[in-house]
C-alpha positions as CSV (number, residue, x, y, z in Angstrom):
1,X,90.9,130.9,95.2
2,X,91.1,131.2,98.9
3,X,91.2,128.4,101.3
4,X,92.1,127.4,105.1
5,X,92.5,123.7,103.9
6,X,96.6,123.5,104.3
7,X,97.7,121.1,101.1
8,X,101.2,120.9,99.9
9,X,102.4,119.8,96.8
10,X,100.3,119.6,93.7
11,X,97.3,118.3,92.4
12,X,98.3,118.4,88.6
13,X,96.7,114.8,87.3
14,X,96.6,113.8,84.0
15,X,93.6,111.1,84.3
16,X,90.5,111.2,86.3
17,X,90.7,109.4,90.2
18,X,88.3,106.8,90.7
19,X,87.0,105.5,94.3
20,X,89.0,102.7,95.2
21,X,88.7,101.4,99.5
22,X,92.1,98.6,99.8
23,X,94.5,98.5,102.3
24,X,97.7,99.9,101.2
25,X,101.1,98.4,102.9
26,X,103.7,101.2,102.4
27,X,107.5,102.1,103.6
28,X,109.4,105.1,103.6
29,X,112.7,105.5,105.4
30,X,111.8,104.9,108.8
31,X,108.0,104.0,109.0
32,X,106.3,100.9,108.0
33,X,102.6,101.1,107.6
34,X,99.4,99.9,106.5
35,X,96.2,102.2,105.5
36,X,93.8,102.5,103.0
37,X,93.8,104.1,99.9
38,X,90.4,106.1,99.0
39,X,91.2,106.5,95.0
40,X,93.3,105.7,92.3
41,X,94.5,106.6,88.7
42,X,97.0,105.5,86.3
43,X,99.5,107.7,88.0
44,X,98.9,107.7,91.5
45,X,96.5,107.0,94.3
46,X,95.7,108.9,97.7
47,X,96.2,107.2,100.9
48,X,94.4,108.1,104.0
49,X,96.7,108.8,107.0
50,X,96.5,110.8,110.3
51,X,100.5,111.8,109.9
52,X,101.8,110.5,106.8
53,X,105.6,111.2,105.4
54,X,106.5,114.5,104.1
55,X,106.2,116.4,100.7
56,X,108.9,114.4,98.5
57,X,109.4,111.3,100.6
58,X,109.9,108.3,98.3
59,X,107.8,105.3,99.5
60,X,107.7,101.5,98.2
61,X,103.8,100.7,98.2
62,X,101.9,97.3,98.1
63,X,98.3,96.5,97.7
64,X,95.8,93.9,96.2
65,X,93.7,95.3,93.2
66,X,90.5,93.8,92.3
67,X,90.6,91.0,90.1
68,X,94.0,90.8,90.1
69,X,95.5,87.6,92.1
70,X,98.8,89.0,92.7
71,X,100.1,92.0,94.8
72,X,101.1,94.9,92.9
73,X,104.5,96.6,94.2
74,X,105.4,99.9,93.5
75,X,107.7,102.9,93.9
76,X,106.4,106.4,94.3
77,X,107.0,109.5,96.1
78,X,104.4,112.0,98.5
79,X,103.4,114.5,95.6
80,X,100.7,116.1,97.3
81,X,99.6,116.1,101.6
82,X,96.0,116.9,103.1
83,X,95.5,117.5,106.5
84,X,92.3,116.9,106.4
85,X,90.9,120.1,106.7
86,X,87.0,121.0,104.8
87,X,85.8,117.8,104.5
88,X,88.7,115.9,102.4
89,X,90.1,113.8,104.1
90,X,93.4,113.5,106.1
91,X,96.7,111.4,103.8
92,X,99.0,111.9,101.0
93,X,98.8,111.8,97.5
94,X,101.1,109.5,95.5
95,X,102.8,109.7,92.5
96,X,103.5,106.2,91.1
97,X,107.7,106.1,89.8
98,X,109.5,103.7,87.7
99,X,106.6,101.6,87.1
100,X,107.2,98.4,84.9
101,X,105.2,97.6,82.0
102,X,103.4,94.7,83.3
103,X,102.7,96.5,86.4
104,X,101.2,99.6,84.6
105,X,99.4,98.0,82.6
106,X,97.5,96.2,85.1
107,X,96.6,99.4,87.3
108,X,95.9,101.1,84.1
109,X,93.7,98.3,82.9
110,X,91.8,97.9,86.4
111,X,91.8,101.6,86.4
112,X,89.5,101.4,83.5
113,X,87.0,98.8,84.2
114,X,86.8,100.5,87.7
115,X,86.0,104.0,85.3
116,X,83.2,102.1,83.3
117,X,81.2,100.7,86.3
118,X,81.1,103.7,87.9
């Protein structure tokens, strides 16, 4: 299928994104930031970004989920980039790592409700 949108990386997910608009505080190497994510998953979540870190980078992410009371923490690395080319927007895909128990299952389980009110 031919395309002019540049992506790198892959887009093989397991479990179906849902829309989900929070800010997202996230470090890499060199680069603190915050942005916002636009959807989530049990295994990852996209975050919106003008010039985000490269294919591979590993990041340590931190955001708020609804209903939840405490900050979720995670590891991850850039598994996919957009540059925001035919209406998708601009950002970079993450790949949630080394995720504890606790802390999976309580994206997995606001992943869920998230799934059955939309």
């Amino acid at each position: 299928m031919p395309s002019s949108r540049k992506k790198q990386g892959s887009e093989r997910r397991r479990h179906e994104r849902v829309p989900l608009k929070i800010p997202v505080d996230y470090t890499s190497v060199d680069a603190f930031f915050t942005e916002f994510s636009s959807n989530i998953n049990e295994g990852g979540m996209f975050v919106e970004m003008e010039n985000g870190p490269d294919l591979g980078t590993q990041v340590a992410l931190q955001f708020d989920l609804p209903g939840h009371e405490e900050s979720v923490q995670v590891e991850g690395r850039v598994a996919w980039v957009s540059d925001g080319k035919d209406d998708s927007a601009p950002g970079v895909g993450i790949q949630f790592q080394n995720l504890p128990s606790d802390v999976r299952d309580t994206i997995n389980r606001v992943v869920r409700k998230l799934r059955t009110l939309g």
